[in-house]
C-alpha positions as CSV (number, residue, x, y, z in Angstrom):
1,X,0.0,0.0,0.0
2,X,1.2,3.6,-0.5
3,X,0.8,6.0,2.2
4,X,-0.5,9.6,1.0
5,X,1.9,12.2,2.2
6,X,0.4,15.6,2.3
7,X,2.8,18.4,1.6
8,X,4.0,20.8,4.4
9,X,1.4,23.9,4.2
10,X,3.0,27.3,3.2
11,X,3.6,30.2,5.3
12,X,-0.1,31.4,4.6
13,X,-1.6,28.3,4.8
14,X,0.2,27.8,8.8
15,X,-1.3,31.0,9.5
16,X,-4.5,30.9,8.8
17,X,-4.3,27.4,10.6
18,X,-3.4,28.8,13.6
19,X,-6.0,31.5,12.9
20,X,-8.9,29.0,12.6
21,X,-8.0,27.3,15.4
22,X,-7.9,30.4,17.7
23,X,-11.2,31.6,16.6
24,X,-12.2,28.2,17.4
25,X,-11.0,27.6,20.8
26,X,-12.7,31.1,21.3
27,X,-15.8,29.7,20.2
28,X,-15.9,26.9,22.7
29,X,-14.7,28.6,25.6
30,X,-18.1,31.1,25.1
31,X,-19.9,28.2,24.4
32,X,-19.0,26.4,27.9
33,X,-19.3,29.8,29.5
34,X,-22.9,30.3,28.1
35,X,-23.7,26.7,29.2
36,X,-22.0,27.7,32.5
37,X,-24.5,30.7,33.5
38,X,-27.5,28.8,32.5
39,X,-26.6,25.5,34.9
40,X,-26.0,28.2,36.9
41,X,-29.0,30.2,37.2
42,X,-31.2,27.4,36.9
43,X,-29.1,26.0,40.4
44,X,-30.5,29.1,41.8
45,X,-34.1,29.0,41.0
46,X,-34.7,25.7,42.3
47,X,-32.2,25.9,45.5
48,X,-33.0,29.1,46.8
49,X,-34.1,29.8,50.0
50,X,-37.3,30.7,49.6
51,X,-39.3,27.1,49.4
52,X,-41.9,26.1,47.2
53,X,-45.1,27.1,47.6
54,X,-46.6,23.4,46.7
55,X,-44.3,21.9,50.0
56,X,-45.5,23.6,53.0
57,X,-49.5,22.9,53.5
58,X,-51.4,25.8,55.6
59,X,-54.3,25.4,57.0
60,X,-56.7,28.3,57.4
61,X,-60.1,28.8,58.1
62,X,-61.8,32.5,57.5
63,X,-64.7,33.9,58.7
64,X,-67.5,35.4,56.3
65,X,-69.9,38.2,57.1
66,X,-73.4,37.1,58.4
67,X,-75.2,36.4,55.4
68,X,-71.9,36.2,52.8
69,X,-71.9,33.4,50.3
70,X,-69.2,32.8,48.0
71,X,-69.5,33.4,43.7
72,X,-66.7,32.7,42.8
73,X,-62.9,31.5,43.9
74,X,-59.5,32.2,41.1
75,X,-56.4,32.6,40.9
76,X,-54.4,35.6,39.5
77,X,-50.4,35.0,39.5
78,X,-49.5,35.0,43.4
79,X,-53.0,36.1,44.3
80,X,-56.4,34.2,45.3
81,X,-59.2,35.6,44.7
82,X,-62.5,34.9,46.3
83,X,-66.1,36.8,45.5
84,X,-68.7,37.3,47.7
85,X,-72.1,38.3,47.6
86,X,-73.0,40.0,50.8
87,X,-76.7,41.1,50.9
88,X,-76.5,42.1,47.3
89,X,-73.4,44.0,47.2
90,X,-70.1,42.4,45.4
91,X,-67.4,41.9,47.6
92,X,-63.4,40.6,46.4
93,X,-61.3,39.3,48.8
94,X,-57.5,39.0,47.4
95,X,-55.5,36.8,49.2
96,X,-51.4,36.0,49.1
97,X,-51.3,32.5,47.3
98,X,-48.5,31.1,49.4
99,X,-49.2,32.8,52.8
100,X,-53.0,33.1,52.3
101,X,-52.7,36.3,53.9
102,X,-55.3,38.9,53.2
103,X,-54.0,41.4,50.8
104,X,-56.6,43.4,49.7
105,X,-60.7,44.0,49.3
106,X,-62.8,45.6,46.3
107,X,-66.3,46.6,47.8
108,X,-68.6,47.3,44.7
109,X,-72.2,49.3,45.6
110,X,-74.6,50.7,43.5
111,X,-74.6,54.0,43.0
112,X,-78.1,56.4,44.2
């Protein structure tokens, strides 16, 4: 068998070589880097100190107004809301979704 013997690269040739392999070894080391920050920040969101909403249970119980009976429950983001009809006029009741503490009330009346 014969062997294939490729010539020795010229001046240029070496140069750009060493060129390509430059801009390559730049391109990897941003790659890892990129990789890097995302393992990162992704480390951060789930190991932060905060807790997960889903892994504590609270328990609560709330009192309604004499007469209050509930229309309708949702959820809006990081906030529960409930609606209540209280003797003909629209109550909302906004809650915190991970504390379930009260954070707000929209009373709506009819105007004279």
């Amino acid at each position: 068998m014969t062997d294939t013997v490729a010539p020795e690269p010229t001046p240029e040739q070496a140069a750009l070589f060493a060129r390509v392999r430059r801009m390559m070894l730049i391109a990897g080391l941003t790659s890892a880097l990129a990789v890097a920050v995302v393992l990162i920040a992704v480390g951060y969101r789930l190991y932060r100190g905060e807790g997960s909403a889903t892994a504590a249970s609270t328990d609560m119980t709330a009192a309604l107004p004499k007469g209050a009976r509930i229309v309708s429950t949702g959820v809006a983001g990081d906030r529960l809301a409930v609606t209540l009809d209280i003797g003909g006029v629209t109550e909302i009741h906004t809650f915190d979704a991970k504390t379930l503490k009260p954070a707000g009330k929209l009373k709506f009346v009819i105007e004279p």
